[in-house]
C-alpha angles and dihedrals in degrees: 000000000000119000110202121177087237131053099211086071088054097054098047094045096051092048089053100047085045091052093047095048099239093116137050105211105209121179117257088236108353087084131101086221102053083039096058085041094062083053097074084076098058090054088054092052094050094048097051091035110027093168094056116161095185153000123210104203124181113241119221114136096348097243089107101045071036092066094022096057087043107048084045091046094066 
């Protein structure tokens, strides 16, 4: 991941990099795998707390609630 003081540089030097093929832009939270990955933290959950009656979980961009919901759903 590059960090540029201006985001105009960010933009135009992602956009390149995409275009030439050099980069997979994946969503920080719209994506199965980070999804999966957020997960993880459900499993833990269940195994240190298996009556659990509830899970407050933060929202942001859903992919969290996302993992967490479906790994305590099974």
């Amino acid at each position: 991941m590059l960090f540029w003081m201006a985001r105009i540089s960010v933009k135009r030097d992602t956009s390149d990099a995409n275009r030439n093929g050099q980069w997979i832009i994946t969503s920080r939270f719209d994506d199965p795998a980070i999804i999966a990955g957020q997960g993880t933290i459900g499993l833990e959950i269940a195994t240190q707390v298996p009556d659990l009656d509830a899970v407050i979980v933060p929202i942001g961009g859903g992919g969290l609630i996302a993992g967490i919901a479906t790994a305590l759903k099974r």
